[in-house]
N, C-alpha and C positions, 0 to 999 in steps of 0.2 A: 908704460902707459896703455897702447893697445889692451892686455891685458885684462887690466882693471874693467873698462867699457864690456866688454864680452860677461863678464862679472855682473854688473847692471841689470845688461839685458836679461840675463837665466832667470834674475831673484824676480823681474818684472811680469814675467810669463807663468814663476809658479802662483804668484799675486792674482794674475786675472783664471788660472782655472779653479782656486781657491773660490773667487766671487761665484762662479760657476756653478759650483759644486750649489754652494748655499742656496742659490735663487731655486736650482732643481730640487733640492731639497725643501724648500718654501712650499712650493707648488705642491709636489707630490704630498705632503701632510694635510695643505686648503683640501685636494681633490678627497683625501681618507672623510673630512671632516664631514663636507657637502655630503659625500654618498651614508656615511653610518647616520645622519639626523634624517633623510628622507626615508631610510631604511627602516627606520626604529617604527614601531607597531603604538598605538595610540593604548591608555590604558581604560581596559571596560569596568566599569562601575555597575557591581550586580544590584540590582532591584527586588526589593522581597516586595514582590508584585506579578498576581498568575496573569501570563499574557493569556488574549482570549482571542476564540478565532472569528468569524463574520456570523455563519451559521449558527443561527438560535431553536433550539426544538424547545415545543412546550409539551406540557404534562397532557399524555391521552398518546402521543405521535407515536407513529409506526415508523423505525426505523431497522438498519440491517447493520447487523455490529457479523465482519467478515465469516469469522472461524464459529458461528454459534448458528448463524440465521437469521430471522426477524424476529424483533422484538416490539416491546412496548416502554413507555419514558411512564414510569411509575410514580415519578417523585425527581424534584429537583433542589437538593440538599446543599449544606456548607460546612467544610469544617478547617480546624484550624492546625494546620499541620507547620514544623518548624517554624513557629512566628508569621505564617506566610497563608493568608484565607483562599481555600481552595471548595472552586463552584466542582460538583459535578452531580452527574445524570444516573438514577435507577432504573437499570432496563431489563424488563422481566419477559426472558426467554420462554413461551409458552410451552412448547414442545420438547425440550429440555429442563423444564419447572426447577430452572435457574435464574438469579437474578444478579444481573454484571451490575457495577459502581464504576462508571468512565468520568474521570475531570473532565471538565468542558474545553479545556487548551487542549486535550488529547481527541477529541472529537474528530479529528481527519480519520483514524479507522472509523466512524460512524457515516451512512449514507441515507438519505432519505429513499424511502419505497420509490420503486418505477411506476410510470406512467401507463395508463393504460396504452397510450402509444406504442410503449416498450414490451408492453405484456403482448401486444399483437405479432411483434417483431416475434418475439418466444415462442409464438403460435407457429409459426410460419418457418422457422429453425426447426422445432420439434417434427413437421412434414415431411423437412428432405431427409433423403439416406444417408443411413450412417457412414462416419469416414472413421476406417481401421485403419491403422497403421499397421505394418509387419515388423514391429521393434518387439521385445519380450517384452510379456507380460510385468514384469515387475515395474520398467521402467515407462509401461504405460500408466497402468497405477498408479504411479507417483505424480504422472502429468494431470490424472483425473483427478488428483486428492488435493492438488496445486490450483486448480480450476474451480471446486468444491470451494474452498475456504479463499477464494479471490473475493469474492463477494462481488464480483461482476456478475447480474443476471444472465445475459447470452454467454459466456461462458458455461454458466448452468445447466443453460436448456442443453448447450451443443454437448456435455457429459451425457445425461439423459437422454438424449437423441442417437447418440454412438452406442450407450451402452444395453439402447432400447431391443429385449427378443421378439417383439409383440407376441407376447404373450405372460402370464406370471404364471406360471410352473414353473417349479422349483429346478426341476430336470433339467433346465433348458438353460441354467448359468450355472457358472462354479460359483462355489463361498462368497470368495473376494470381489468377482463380479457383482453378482447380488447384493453385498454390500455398501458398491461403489454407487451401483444404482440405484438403490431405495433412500442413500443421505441423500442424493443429487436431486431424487423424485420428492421428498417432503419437504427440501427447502425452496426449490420452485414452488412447489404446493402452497407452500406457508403463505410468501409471499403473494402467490393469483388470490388467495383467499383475502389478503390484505388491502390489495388495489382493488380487486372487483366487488369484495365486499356481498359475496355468495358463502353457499354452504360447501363444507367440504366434500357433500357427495355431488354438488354440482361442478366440482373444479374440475376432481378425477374424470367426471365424464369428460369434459373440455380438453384435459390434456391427454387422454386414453384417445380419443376420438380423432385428436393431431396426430398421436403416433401409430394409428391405427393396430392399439393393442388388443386381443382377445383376452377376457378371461378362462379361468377354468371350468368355470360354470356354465359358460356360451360352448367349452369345445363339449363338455360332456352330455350336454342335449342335443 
C-alpha cells in the first residue's frame, strides 16, 4: 500500500510543472505578439502630387542658385513629367550666359539676393586682413572652392578678402590663386550690383576701395 501513494504523488507533480510550462509558454508568445504589432512601420501611400515649399519668387527676381552665382527668374513654366505636373523656375545666369531650369520643390538650393544690410557687413569683412592658414596650398583651395559655391555671401567676401594682393598684377599671385580670386571677386560683384542697383564701374570702385587694392595703372604713374 505505502507504495502505490508515493506513486500518486510523482504523477501529481509532473501534472502541475506540465501547467507551468504552458502558462510561460502563453505569456511568452502575448509578449512576441504586442512588441512585432507596435514594431511594424505604417504603410506610405505615394502621391503623384509636387510637394511645394513656402518661398514663392516671381518673374524679374534676383536670386542666387549656389555653384553659378546670381541670377535672374526669366520665366515660370509647367510641364508634365511621369503623370506628375511639375512647376519650376528659368534662371538666367548673366555672366555665365547660362540658363538653369530648377523645380520649384527643389528651390531650397535657390536664395534670395542680400540686404543691403548684409552688403555692408561685406564691406566691412573685405577691410580686415587676411587670415592664411599655414596648411598646403592644395587643401587651401579646396576650402576656398567650397566657400565659392556655398553661396553664403560672408563666406564670399572672407575668400576675396584672404585671397586679396591689393593689387592686380599678374606677378603677384600664382595661376590657381588668381583664379580663386577673380570667381570669388565677380560673384560678390554680381551680386553688390544686384542689391545696390549701380553700375559695374561703381561697384569695383566700392569694393577695390574696401580692400584697399591698387591698380596697375595707379602703380605705373
Amino acid at each position: 500500500m505505502p507504495k502505490k501513494k508515493k506513486k500518486v504523488k510523482k504523477v501529481k507533480k509532473v501534472k502541475i510543472s506540465k501547467i507551468k510550462l504552458k502558462t510561460n509558454l502563453k505569456e511568452k508568445t502575448f509578449q512576441k505578439k504586442t512588441t512585432s504589432s507596435s514594431d511594424e512601420k505604417p504603410e506610405i501611400k505615394k502621391i503623384k502630387k509636387q510637394p511645394t515649399e513656402k518661398r514663392i519668387y516671381n518673374l524679374k527676381d534676383y536670386v542666387v542658385y549656389p555653384k553659378h552665382g546670381v541670377g535672374k527668374i526669366v520665366a515660370v513654366e509647367k510641364a508634365n513629367i511621369g503623370q506628375i505636373d511639375i512647376h519650376f523656375y528659368k534662371i538666367f545666369i548673366e555672366k555665365e550666359k547660362l540658363t538653369l531650369t530648377v523645380p520649384i520643390n527643389q528651390q531650397s538650393k535657390l536664395r534670395p539676393i542680400s540686404s543691403i544690410n548684409q552688403i555692408n557687413k561685406c564691406i566691412s569683412i573685405l577691410k580686415t586682413k587676411p587670415k592664411i592658414k599655414r596648411t598646403m596650398w592644395s587643401r587651401r583651395a579646396q576650402e576656398y572652392d567650397q566657400k565659392i559655391n556655398s553661396g553664403k555671401i560672408y563666406e564670399l567676401a572672407e575668400v576675396v578678402k584672404d585671397l586679396n594682393k591689393n593689387t592686380d598684377i599678374i606677378a603677384d599671385q600664382s595661376y590657381s590663386e588668381r583664379q580663386l580670386f577673380e570667381k570669388a571677386y565677380e560673384r560678390l560683384k554680381s551680386e553688390f550690383e544686384a542689391v545696390l542697383k549701380v553700375s559695374a564701374e561703381d561697384v569695383q570702385k566700392k569694393m577695390d576701395k574696401a580692400l584697399g587694392r591698387t591698380s596697375a595703372l595707379e602703380i605705373a604713374e
